[in-house]
C-alpha positions as a printed Julia matrix, in Angstrom:
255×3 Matrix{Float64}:
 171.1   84.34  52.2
 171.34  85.97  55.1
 168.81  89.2   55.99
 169.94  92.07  58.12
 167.56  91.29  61.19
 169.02  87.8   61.08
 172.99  89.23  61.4
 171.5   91.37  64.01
 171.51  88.22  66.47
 175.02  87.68  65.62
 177.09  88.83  68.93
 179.95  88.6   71.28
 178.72  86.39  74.37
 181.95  86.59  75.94
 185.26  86.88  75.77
 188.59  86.56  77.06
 192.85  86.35  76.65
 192.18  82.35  75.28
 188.5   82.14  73.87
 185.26  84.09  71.73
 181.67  82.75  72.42
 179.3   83.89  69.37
 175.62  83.86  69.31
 175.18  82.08  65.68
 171.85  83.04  64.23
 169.98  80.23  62.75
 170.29  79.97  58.67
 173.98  80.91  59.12
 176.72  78.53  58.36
 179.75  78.09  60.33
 182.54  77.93  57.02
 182.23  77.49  53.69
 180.15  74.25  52.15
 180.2   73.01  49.18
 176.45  72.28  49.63
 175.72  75.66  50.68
 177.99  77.38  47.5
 175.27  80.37  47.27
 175.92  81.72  50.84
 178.09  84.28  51.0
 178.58  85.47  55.04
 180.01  82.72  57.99
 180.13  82.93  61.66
 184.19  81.92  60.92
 184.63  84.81  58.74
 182.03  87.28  60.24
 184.01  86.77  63.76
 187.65  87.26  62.46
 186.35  90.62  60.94
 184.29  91.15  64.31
 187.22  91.07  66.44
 189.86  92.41  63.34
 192.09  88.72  64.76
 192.71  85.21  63.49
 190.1   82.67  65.18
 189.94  78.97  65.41
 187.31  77.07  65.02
 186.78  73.86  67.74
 183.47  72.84  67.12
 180.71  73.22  64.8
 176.76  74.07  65.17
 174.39  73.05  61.73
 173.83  75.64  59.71
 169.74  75.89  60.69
 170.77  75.62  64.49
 171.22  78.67  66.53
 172.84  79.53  69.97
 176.64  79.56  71.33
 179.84  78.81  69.52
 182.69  78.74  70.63
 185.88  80.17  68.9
 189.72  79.79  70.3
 192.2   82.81  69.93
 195.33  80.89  69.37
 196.71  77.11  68.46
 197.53  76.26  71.64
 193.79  76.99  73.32
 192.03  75.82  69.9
 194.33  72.1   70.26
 193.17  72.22  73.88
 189.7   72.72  73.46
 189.58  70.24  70.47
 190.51  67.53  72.4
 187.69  68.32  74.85
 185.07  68.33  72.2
 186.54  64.92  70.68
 186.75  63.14  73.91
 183.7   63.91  74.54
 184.41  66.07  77.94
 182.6   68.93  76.99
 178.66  69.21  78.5
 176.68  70.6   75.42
 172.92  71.58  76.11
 170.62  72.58  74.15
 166.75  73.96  73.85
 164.29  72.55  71.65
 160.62  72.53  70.4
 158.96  69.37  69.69
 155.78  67.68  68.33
 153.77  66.04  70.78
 153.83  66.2   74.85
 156.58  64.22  76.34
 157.84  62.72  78.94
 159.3   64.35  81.94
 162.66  63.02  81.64
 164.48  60.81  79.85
 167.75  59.14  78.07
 167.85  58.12  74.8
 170.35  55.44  74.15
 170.1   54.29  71.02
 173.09  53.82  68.2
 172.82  56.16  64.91
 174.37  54.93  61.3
 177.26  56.63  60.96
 177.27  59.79  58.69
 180.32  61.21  57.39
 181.64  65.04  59.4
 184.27  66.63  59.37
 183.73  68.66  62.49
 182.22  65.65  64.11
 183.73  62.19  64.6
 187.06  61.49  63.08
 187.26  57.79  63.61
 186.56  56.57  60.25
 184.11  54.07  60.3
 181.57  53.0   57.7
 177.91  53.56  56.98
 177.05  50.19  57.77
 178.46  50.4   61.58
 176.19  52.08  64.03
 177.58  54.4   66.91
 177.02  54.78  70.44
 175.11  57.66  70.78
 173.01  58.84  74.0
 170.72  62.08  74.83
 169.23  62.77  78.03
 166.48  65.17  77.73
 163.91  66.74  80.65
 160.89  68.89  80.11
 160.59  72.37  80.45
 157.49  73.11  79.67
 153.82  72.08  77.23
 151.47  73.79  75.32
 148.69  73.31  73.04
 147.6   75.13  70.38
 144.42  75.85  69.01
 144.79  75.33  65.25
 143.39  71.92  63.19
 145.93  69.57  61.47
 144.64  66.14  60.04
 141.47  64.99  61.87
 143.19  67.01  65.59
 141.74  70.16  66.31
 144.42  70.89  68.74
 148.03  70.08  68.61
 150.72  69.67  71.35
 153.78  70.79  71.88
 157.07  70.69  74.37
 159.9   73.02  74.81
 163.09  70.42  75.96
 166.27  70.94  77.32
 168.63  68.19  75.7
 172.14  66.92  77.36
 173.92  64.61  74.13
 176.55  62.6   75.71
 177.89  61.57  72.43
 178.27  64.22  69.56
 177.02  62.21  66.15
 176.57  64.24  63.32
 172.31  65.21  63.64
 172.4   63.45  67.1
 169.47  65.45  68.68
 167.03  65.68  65.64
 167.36  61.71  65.02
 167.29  60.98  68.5
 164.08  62.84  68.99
 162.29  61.98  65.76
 163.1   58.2   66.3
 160.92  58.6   70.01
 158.23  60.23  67.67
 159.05  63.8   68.76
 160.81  65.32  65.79
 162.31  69.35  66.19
 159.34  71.81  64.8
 160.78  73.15  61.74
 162.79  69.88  60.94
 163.01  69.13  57.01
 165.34  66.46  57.59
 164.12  64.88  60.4
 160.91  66.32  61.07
 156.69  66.51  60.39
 156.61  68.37  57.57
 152.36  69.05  58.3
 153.42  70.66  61.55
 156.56  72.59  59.81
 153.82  73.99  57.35
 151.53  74.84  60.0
 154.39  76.75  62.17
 155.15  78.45  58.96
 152.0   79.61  58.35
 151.21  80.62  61.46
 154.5   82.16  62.32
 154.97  83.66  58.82
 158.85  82.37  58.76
 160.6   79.15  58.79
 164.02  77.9   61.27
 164.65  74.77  63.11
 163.67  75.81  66.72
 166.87  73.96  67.97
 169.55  75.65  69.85
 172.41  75.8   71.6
 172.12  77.1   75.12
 175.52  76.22  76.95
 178.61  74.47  77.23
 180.76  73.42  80.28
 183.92  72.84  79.94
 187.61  73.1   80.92
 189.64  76.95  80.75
 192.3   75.88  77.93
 194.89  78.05  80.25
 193.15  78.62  83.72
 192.36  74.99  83.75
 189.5   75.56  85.8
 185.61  75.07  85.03
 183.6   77.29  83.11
 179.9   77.63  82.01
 178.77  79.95  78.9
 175.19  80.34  78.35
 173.22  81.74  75.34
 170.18  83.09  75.58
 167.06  81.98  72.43
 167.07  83.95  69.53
 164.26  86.46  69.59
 162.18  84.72  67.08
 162.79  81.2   69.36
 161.25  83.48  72.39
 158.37  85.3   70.28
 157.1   81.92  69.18
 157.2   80.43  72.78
 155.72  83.4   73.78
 152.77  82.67  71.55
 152.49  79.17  72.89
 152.54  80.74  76.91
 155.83  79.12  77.58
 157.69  81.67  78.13
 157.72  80.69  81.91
 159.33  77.49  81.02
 162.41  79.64  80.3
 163.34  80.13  83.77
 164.58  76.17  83.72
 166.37  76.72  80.53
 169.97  77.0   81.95
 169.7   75.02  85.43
 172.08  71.77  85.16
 170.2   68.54  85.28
């Protein structure tokens, strides 16, 4: 359930005649889940009764993912930017914390099973065909930190900004965890050691993945627009403790 500091980080990032962007706190769900039949607060809901209107929902974010989403005010803008986020047209980007120092840049290209969401892909196909599905990724910034795990006395870390070209349900986590650089705080996809040591040392527990921006097309200006969301505070207090706070500067330039 959801704690009153956590609802704190749940704000208008802008809005206009045809859209809402909301910074989503991690731990909150977008709608109701039958998975999730405990919770009793969603962005959905929480935003209608922000703004006292009807919203639409045109995309989804996981429940333990925080950052920007993005809301249309009526039918006509909500069909509009649905088809962007089906076809693919929409440039998502997100921020992310992961086990081990990588690479400077790269593209992950590499098909995922296909897992059944309905806020995801609609096309129908089953378990046993893989997808296309392709990340590019560049690194903002590494750190190590001082505290033993296993027979390492030290243990490295990089803060990402991630591009996904395709939008498969868990895209980013199983991308990164199949190149042996799972998201910290990852219980699907991730260490659990170096989940147990962040949540020690931390003293709380969230997926450090989030979602930073998306570019896309005005559903009635037509024209381009970027929205950008800035880390939750406890995101920024933890890269803070691992002196990467620097690497923050990078977070929203296009790559």
């Amino acid at each position: 359930m959801q704690t009153q500091c956590q609802l704190e980080n749940f704000r208008v990032l802008y809005q206009d005649e045809a859209l809402v962007a909301m910074h989503k706190p991690a731990a909150l769900l977008v709608h109701r889940s039958p998975i999730d039949k405990h919770e009793t607060q969603f962005a959905l809901q929480l935003t209608r009764d922000l703004l006292d209107r009807h919203v639409y929902p045109v995309h989804r974010l996981d429940k333990a993912t925080s950052g920007l989403l993005l809301f249309a005010l009526d039918a006509k803008s909500a069909s509009h930017l649905g088809e962007q986020f089906r076809q693919h047209s929409i440039q998502k980007t997100y921020a992310a914390l992961v086990r081990g120092w990588t690479a400077e840049e790269g593209i992950i290209d590499k098909p995922l099973l296909y897992q059944k969401d309905s806020y995801g892909d609609r096309d129908k196909q089953t378990a046993s065909e893989p997808q296309e599905a392709w990340t590019a990724y560049r690194t903002l910034g590494q750190s190590t930190l001082d505290k033993a795990l296993g027979s390492y006395s030290q243990q490295r870390y990089s803060l990402l900004q991630l591009t996904p070209k395709t939008g498969r349900k868990h895209q980013i986590r199983r991308h990164l965890n199949g190149i042996s650089h799972p998201i910290i705080g990852d219980v699907n996809y991730g260490d659990r050691h170096h989940n147990h040591l962040f949540n020690d040392w931390r003293g709380y527990h969230r997926l450090y993945l989030a979602a930073t921006a998306l570019r896309f097309v005005h559903p009635i200006h037509k024209h381009p627009m970027t929205l950008n969301a800035p880390l939750q505070n406890d995101f920024v207090q933890t890269l803070e403790n691992l002196n990467l706070t620097c690497a923050l500067q990078h977070l929203h330039t296009p790559f």
